[in-house]
C-alpha positions in Angstrom: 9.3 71.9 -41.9 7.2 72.9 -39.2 6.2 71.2 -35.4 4.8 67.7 -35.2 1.2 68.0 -34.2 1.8 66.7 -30.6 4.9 69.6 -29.9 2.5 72.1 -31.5 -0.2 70.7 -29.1 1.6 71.3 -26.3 3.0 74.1 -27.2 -0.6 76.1 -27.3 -1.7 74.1 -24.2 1.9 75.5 -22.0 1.2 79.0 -23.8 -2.3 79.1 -22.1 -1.8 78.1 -18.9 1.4 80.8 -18.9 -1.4 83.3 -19.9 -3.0 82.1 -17.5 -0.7 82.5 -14.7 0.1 86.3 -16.2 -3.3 87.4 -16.1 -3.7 86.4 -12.2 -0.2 87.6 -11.7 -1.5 91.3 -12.8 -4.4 90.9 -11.1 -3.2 90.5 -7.7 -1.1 93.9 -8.6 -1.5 96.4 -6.4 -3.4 99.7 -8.1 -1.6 102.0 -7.0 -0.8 103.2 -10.6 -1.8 101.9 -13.6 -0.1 99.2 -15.3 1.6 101.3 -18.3 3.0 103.2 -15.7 4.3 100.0 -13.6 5.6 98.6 -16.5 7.5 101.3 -17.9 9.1 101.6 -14.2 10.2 97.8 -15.3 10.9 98.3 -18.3 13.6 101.0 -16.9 15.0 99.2 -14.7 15.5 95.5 -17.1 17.2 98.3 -19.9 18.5 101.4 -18.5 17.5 104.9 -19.6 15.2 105.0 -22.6 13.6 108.1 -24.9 10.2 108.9 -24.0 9.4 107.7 -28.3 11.6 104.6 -27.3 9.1 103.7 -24.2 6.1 104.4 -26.3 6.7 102.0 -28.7 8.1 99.2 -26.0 4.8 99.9 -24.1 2.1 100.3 -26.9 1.4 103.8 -26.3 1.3 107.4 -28.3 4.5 109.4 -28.0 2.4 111.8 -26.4 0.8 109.5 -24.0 4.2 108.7 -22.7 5.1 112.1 -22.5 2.1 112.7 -20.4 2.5 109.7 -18.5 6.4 110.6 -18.0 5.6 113.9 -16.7 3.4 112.4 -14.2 5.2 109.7 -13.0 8.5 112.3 -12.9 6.1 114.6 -10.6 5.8 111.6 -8.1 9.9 111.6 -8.4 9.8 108.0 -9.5 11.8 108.7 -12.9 13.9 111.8 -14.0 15.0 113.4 -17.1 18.9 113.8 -17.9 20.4 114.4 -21.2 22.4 112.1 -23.1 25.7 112.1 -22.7 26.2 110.9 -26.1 24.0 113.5 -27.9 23.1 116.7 -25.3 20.0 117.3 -28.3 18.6 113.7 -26.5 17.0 113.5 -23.1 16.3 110.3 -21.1 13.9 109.1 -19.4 15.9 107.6 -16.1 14.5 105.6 -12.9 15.5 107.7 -9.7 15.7 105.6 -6.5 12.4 105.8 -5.4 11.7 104.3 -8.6 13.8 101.7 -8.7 12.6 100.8 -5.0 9.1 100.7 -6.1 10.4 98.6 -8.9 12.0 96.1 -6.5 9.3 96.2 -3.8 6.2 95.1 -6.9 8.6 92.4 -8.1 9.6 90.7 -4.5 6.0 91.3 -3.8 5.2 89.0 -6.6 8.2 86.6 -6.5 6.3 86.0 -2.8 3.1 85.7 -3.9 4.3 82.7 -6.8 7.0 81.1 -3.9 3.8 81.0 -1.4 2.0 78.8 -4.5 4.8 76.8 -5.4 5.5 75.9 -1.7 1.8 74.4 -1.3 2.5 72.3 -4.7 3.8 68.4 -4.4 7.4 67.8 -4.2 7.4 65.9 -8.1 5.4 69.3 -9.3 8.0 71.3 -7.8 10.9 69.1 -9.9 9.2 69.3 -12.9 9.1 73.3 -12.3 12.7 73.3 -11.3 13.4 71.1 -14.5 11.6 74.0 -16.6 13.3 77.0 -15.1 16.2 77.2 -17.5 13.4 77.0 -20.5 11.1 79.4 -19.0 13.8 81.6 -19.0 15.1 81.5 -22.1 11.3 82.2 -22.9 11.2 85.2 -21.1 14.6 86.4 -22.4 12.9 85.5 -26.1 10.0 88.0 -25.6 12.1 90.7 -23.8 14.2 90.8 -27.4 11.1 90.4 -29.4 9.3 93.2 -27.3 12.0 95.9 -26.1 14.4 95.6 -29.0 18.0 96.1 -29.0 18.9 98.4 -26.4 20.2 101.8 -27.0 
């Protein structure tokens, strides 16, 4: 049995304005790279080492694409390769620590950008946020699963 019309309502009416808020949110990004690249930095750094044909699929992209985009980004010493210890025929695509700081500097960046928002919003606006958080994670922890698969 599915939704009642009015949870099916609002469900497409809180899924657009969370579009919403996503599309300004990567369009205040900085462009300094382009956005595969800053989201397989993230993607990284949420799941750990990855194979370049792993990060390919997770971002949408041709294995050679990756590759390409791998190499660069590993030129700019933002990620490294390392075998697996595992299976030495396997090699990993790993954040270095310029990576992971770039990582950590675009996210707080945001988080700042979003707390500066949420600070000019009323005080029953910022409850009702507050009273969504543990949903709007679970959300986000739904599409991770749906999008990254199981990790490695």
């Amino acid at each position: 049995m599915g939704r009642p019309d009015a949870a099916s309502g609002a469900s497409t009416t809180i899924g657009s304005a969370l579009y919403e808020l996503a599309t300004r949110a990567v369009r205040r990004l900085p462009r300094d790279m382009s956005l595969t690249s800053a989201a397989t930095l993230a993607t990284l750094d949420r799941t750990g080492p990855r194979r370049i044909t792993e990060l390919a699929v997770i971002e949408g992209v041709t294995q050679p694409a990756m590759s390409v985009l791998v190499r660069v980004m590993e030129e700019s010493g933002l990620v490294e390769r390392r075998s697996d210890t595992s299976d030495k025929r396997v090699t990993l695509v790993c954040l270095t620590e310029a990576g992971a700081s770039y990582v950590r500097e675009r996210r707080q960046a945001g988080v700042q950008a979003y707390a500066g928002l949420i600070d000019r919003l009323p005080g029953d606006e910022i409850e009702a946020l507050t009273a969504a958080l543990p949903a709007l994670l679970h959300l986000a922890a739904l599409e991770s699963q749906d999008r990254e698969g199981p990790k490695p």
